[in-house]
MARVEXKE-949878 format. One line per 10 residues: for each residue x, y, z of C-alpha. Coordinates in steps of 0.001 Angstrom, whole numbers, always signed. Example, Ala and Ser with C-alpha at 12.3 -4.5 7.8 and 13.67 -1.06 7.14 Angstrom:
# residues 2
+12300,-4500,+7800 ~ +13670,-1060,+7140
# end
This chain:
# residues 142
+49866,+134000,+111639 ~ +47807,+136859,+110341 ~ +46461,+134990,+107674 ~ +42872,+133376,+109090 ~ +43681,+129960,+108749 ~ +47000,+129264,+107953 ~ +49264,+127547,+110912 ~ +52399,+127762,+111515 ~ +53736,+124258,+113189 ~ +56498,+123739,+115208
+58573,+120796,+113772 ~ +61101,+118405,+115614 ~ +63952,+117579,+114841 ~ +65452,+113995,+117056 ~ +69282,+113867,+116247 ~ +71039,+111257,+115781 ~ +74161,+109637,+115651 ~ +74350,+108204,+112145 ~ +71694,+111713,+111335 ~ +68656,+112998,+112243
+65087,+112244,+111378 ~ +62990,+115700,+110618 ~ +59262,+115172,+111277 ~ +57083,+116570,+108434 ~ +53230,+115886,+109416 ~ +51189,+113534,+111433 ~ +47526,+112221,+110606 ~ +46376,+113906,+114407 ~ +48479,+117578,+113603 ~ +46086,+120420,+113574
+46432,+121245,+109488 ~ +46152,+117247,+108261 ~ +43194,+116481,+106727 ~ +43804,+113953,+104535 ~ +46360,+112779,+101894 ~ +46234,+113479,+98179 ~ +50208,+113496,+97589 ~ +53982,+114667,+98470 ~ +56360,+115540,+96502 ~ +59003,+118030,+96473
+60192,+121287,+94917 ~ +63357,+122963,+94481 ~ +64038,+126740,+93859 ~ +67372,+128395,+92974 ~ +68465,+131348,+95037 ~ +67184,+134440,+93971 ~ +64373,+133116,+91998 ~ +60938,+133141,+92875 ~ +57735,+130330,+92038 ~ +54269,+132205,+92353
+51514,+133299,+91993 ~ +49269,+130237,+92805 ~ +46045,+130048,+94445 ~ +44002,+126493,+95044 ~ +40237,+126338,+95013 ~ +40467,+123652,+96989 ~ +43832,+121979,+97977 ~ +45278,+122345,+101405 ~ +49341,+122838,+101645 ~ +51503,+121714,+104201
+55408,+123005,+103329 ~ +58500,+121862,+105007 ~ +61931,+123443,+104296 ~ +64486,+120217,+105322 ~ +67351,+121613,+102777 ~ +68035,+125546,+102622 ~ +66103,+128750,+103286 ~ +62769,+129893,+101481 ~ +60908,+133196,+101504 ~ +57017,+132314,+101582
+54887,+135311,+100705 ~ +51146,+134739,+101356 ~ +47940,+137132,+100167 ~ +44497,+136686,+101039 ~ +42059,+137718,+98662 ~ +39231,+135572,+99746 ~ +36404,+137756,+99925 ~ +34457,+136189,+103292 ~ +37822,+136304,+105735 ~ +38646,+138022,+108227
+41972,+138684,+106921 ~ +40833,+139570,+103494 ~ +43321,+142022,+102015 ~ +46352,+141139,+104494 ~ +49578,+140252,+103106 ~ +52357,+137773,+105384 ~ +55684,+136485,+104571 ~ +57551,+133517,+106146 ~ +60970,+132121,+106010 ~ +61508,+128505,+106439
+64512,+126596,+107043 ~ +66436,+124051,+109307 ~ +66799,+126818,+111536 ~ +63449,+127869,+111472 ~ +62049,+124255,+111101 ~ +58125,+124459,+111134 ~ +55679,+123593,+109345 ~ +53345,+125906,+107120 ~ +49718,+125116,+106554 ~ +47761,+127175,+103677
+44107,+126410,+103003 ~ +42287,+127034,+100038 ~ +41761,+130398,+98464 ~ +45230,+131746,+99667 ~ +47762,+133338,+97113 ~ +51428,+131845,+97299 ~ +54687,+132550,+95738 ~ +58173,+131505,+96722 ~ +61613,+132393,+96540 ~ +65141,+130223,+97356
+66919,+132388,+99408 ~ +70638,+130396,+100325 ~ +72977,+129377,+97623 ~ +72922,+125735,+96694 ~ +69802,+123966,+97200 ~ +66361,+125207,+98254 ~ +64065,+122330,+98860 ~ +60978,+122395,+99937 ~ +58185,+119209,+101073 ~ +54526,+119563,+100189
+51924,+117147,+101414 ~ +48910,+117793,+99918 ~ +44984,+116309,+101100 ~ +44333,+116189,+97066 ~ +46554,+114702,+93950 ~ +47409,+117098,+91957 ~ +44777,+118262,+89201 ~ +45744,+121273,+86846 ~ +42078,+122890,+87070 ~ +41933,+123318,+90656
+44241,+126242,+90855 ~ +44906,+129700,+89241 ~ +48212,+131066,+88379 ~ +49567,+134612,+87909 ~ +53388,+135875,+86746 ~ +55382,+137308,+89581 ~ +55772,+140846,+89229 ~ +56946,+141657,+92989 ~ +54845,+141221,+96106 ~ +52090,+144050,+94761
+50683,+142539,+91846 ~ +48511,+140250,+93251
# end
């Protein structure tokens, strides 16, 4: 990744006969650092979830159901990759893991018809005040 401290994790998937299992994270992966919550989010194709930025919650996304555009934007002023813009795509057939730390700008957009899920585990609950939102206006507005 280009983005100075954001991981992107390998994931495996163990079928089975009856299904698979998907891992999501361990408590010894390189991006855990503790556990706040998980919970999941869904986005419809062609629409897009961003701008948000935490002060101090750590991400870790998992696409198990559909395909999802991750765009990423680091404005923190002390990194080296202050200024640099990434995207992602994550999906069963690209099934990793995506770390974001603090300070990074995120926005996200469901990309396959049907459902678009995506897993968060979080090292904080959630708390309204710890993060800063902005209206999507296409990849330059942030």
């Amino acid at each position: 990744m280009k983005i100075h401290g954001c991981i992107l994790s390998p994931l495996r998937i163990i079928p089975g006969e009856k299904g698979d299992v998907l891992h999501a994270l361990r408590s010894t992966d390189v991006g855990f650092a503790a556990f706040g919550e998980a919970y999941f989010s869904s986005v419809k194709k062609g629409e897009v979830k961003g701008w948000r930025r935490h002060h101090r919650m750590t991400l870790n996304l998992v696409v198990p159901v559909g395909k999802i555009r991750f765009l990423l934007h680091d404005e923190r002023l002390d990194s080296l990759s202050f200024g640099i813009m990434e995207e992602v795509t994550l999906s069963i057939e690209n099934y990793q893991r995506l770390t974001v730390p603090p300070g990074i700008w995120l926005a996200f957009e469901g990309l396959d018809e049907g459902l678009n899920l995506l897993l968060n585990i979080t090292d904080l609950p959630h708390d309204p005040t710890e993060s800063d939102t902005k209206p999507f206006d296409g990849a330059a507005n942030v």
